[in-house]
C-alpha positions as a printed Julia matrix, in Angstrom:
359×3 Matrix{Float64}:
  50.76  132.91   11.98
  54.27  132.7    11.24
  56.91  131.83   13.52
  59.21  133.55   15.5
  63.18  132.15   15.13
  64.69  134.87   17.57
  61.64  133.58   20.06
  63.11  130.07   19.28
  66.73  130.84   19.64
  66.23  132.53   22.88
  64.47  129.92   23.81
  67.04  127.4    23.3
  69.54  129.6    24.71
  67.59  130.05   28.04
  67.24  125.8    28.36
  70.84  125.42   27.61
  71.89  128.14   30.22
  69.48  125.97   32.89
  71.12  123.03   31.85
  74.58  124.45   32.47
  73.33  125.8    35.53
  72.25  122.79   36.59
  75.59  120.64   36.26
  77.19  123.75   37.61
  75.23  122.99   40.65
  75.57  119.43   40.83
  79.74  119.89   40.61
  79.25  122.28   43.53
  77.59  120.07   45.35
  79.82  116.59   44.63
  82.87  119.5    45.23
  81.18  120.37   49.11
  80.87  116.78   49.68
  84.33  115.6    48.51
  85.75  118.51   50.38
  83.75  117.75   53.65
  84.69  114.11   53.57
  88.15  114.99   52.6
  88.08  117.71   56.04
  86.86  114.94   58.37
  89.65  112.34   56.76
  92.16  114.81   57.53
  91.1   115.29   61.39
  90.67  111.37   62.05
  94.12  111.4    60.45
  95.37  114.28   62.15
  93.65  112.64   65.55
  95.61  109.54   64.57
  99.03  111.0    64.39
  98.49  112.48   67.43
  97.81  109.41   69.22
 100.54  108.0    67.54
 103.22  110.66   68.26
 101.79  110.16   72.06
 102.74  106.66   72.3
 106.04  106.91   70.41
 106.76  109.91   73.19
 105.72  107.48   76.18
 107.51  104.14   74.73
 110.9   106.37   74.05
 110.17  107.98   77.65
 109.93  104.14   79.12
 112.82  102.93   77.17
 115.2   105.66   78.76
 113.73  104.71   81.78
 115.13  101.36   81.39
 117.79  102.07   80.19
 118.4   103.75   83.41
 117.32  100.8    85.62
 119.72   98.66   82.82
 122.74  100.74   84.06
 121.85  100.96   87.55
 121.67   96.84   87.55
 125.07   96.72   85.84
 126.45   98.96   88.68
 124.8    96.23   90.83
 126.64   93.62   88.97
 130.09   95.65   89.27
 129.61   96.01   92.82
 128.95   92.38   93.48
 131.89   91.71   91.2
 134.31   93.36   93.0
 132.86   91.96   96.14
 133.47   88.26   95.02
 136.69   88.95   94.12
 137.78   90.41   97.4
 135.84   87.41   99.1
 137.84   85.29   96.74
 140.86   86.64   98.08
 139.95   86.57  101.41
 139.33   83.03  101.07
 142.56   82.19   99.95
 144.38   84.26  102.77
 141.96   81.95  105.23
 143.09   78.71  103.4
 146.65   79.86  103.56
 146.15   80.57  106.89
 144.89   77.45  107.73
 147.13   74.97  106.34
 149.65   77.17  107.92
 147.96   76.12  111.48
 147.56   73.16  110.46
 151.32   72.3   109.89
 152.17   74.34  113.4
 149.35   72.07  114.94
 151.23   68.66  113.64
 154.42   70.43  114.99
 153.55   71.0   118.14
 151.79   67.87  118.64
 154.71   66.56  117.52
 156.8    68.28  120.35
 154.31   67.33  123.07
 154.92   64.22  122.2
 158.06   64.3   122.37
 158.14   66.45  125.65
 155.53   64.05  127.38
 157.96   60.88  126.44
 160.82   62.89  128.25
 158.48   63.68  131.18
 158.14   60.16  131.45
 161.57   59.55  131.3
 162.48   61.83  134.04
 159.69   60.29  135.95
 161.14   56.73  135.68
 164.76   58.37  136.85
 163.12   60.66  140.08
 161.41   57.46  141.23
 165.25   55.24  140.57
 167.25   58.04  142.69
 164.21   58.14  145.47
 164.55   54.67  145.76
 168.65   55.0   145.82
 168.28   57.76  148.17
 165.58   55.63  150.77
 168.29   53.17  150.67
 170.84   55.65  151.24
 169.17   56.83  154.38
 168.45   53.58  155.48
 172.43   52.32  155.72
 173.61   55.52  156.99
 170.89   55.59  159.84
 172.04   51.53  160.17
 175.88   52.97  160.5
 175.48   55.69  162.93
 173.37   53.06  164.69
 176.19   51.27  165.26
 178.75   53.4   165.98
 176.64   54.48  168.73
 177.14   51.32  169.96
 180.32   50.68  169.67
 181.08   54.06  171.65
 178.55   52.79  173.92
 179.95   49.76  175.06
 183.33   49.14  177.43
 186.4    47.99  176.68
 187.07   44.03  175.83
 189.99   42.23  174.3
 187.51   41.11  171.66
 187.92   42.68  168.03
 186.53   45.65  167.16
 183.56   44.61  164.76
 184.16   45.26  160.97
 183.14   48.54  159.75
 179.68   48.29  157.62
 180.31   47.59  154.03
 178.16   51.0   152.86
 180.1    53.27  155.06
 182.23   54.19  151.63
 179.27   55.05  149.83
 178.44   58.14  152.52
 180.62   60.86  151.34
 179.14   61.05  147.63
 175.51   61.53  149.65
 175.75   65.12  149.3
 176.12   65.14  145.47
 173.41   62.92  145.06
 171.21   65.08  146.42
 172.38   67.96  144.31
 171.6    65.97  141.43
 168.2    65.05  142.74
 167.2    68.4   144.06
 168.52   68.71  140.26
 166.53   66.6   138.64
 163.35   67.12  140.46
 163.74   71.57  139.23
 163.77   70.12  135.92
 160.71   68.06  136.17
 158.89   70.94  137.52
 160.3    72.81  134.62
 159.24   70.16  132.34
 156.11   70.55  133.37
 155.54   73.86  133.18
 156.61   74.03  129.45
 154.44   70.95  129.39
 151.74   72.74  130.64
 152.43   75.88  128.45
 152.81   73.71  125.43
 149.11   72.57  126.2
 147.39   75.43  126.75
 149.03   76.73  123.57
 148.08   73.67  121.49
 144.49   74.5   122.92
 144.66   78.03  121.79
 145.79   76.83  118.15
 142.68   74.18  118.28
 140.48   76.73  118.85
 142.12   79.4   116.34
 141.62   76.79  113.79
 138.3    75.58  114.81
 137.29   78.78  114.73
 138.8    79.43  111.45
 137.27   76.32  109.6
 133.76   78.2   110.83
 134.7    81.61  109.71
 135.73   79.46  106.28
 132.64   77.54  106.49
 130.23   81.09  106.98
 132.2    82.57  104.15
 131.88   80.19  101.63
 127.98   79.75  102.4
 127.71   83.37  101.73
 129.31   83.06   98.71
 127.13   80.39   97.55
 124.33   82.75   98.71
 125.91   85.58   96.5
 126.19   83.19   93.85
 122.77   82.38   93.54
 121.36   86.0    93.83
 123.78   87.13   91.2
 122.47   83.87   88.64
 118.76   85.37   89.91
 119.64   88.43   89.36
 120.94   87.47   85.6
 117.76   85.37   85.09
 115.98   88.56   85.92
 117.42   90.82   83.65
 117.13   87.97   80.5
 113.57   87.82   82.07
 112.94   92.1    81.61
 114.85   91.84   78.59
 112.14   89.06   76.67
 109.35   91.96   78.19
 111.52   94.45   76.86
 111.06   92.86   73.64
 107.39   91.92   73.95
 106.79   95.54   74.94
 108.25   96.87   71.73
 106.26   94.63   70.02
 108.77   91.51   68.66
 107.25   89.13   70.23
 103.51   90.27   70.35
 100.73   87.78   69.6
  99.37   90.63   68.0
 102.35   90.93   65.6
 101.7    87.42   64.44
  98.47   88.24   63.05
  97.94   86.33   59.5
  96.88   87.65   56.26
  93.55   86.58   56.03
  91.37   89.51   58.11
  93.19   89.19   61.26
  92.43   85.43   62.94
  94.93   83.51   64.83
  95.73   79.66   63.68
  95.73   77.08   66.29
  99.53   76.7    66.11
 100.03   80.55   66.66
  97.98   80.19   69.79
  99.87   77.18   71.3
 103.02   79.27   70.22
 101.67   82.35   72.55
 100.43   80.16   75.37
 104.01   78.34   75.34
 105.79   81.69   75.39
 103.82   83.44   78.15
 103.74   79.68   80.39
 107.42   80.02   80.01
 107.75   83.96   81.0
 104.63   83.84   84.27
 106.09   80.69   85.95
 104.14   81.34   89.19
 107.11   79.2    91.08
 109.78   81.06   89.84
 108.3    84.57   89.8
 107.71   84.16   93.57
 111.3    82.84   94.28
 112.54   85.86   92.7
 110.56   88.67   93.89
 111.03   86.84   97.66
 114.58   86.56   97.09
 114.76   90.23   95.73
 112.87   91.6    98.37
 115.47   90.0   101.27
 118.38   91.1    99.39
 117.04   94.57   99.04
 116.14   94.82  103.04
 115.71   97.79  104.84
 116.65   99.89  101.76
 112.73   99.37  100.42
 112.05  101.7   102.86
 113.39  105.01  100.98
 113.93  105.65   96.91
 114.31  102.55   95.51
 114.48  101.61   91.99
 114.49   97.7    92.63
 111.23   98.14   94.16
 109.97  100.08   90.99
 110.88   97.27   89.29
 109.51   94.66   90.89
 105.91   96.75   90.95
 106.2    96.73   87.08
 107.14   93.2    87.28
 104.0    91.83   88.91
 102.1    94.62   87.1
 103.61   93.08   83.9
 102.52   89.53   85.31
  98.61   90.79   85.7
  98.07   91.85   82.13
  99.64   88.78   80.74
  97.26   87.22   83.09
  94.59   89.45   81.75
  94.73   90.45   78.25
  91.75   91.19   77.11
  91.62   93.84   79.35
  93.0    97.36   77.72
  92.49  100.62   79.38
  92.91  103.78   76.45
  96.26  105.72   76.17
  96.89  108.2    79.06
  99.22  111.25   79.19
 102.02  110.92   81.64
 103.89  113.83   83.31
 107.55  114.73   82.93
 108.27  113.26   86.41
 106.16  109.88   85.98
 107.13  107.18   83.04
 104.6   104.88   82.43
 104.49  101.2    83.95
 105.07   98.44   81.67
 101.48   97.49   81.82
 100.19  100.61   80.49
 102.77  100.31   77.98
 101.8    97.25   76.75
  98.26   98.38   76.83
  99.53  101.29   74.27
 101.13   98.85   72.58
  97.93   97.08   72.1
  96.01   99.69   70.76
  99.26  100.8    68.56
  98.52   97.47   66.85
  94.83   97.2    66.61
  94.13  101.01   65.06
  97.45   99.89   62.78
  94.37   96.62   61.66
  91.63   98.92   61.29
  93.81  101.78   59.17
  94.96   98.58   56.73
  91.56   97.0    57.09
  89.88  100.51   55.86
């Protein structure tokens, strides 16, 4: 029986066209798979940017938000400038003022001194001419006295008696007492602008009592104004550092080493140190009390202190609490996220960032 070579041929044909077929197959089939896995890569990647264009949208949103609340603070600080310096001027007017009422005080004490040694002068001199005058009116009541008896009595060869020795002196009585009516208007007068000159020197005590408080209040409340404004500065260096943290300088997670993601013990002292020194609980509660009194009864309406001071203690709770990390959230035009939140993002920024380089 002889053999067939077209059989044979055909044959061989047929097993090589199976064998084609087959690696045909198998290429389809590594070509679906490669294109599958290459499909899902692109949506986790796709899914990724997203996430990522999300949080880039909500940190730029929250940094114009700051910078808002930045240039609504330096207004603040303007404002309080300004204030100072008219206080400052104020102050000096008052100190003027002062030494001005000081030197009219020393005058005028000086005068009432003067005035009250005159007084006592003219006091001296009113009791000399009362005494003169007593006198007076004691030798011319003696003189008429006896020339009442000398009329009285009758006729003798005897000598008339000799006339009283301070019978000359009565003519000038009238001018004495002219002078001593005189003297005593001035006294009176004396007096008077004695009088005067005290109550004034009163007055100017009290003026400058009075204006040594008013100095006194004013320079307490520019202590006061003082130490808000250095708060005030120690707050914004304070949001400033979180700024920083926030954008992720100074985030523990940023000092991640090389070798699969584990901290060293030095990094974690470094990240306790840093947070002890940014959540002082002593400080934090002398500021927020002291920003709270100088904000007052405008908490009540729109406020953009009290917005920051909410983001503040929020701020103050996650670095309290870090392991705890809520997942991104959408905001709405009108609402900017809160620091915490953003810091939240922040974290999981960071920690897909790991996985991606880790994958």
């Amino acid at each position: 029986m002889g053999i067939n070579f077209m059989d044979v041929e055909t044959a061989m044909e047929y097993v090589g066209d199976l064998e084609e077929s087959n690696y045909l197959f198998q290429d389809l089939q590594l070509a679906a798979e490669l294109g599958k896995t290459l499909l899902e890569r692109n949506k986790e990647l796709e899914t990724s940017l997203k996430q990522h264009q999300n949080v880039i949208e909500e940190q730029t949103q929250e940094i114009e938000y700051l910078t808002k609340q930045t240039a609504a603070l330096r207004e603040v600080n303007d404002s309080r400038l300004r204030i100072y310096e008219q206080l400052e001027v104020s102050i000096q007017e008052l100190e003027h003022t002062n030494q001005k009422l000081s030197v009219d005080n020393i005058s005028d004490k000086k005068l009432i001194k003067t005035l009250t040694a005159q007084i006592e002068s003219l006091d001296l001199r009113c009791e000399e001419l009362q005494k003169s005058m007593d006198e007076m009116a004691v030798a011319q009541e003696s003189a008429r006295r006896r020339q009442r008896r000398s009329v009285c009595t009758p006729d003798t060869p005897q000598a008339p008696p000799p006339a009283p020795a301070p019978a000359p002196a009565l003519p000038p009585c009238g001018g004495d007492e002219d002078e001593v009516l005189q003297l005593l208007q001035q006294i009176q007068e004396l007096r008077s602008q004695r009088a005067r000159e005290q109550r004034k020197a009163n007055d100017l005590e009290d003026q400058l009592t009075q204006l040594i408080q008013e100095n006194a209040c004013l320079e307490e409340r520019v202590a006061v104004l003082q130490q808000k404004e250095e708060e005030m500065q120690s707050l914004q260096e304070e949001l400033s550092t979180l700024e920083e943290i926030r954008q992720g300088h100074l985030c523990r997670r940023c000092l991640r080493g090389q070798d699969g993601g584990t901290l060293t013990a030095d990094e974690d002292d470094d990240d306790v140190s840093i947070i002890d020194s940014l959540v002082d609980e002593s400080q934090r509660k002398s500021v927020l009390m002291q920003l709270q009194e100088s904000l007052g009864e405008s908490c009540q309406g729109d406020n953009p202190y009290r917005d920051l001071v909410e983001k503040y203690e929020a701020l103050l709770k996650v670095q309290r609490h870090p392991g705890i990390i809520r997942p991104p959230q959408t905001v709405s035009s009108n609402n900017c996220l809160s620091l915490q939140e953003e810091l939240q993002l922040s974290g999981d920024f960071f920690q897909k960032e790991e996985v991606d380089s880790e994958g």
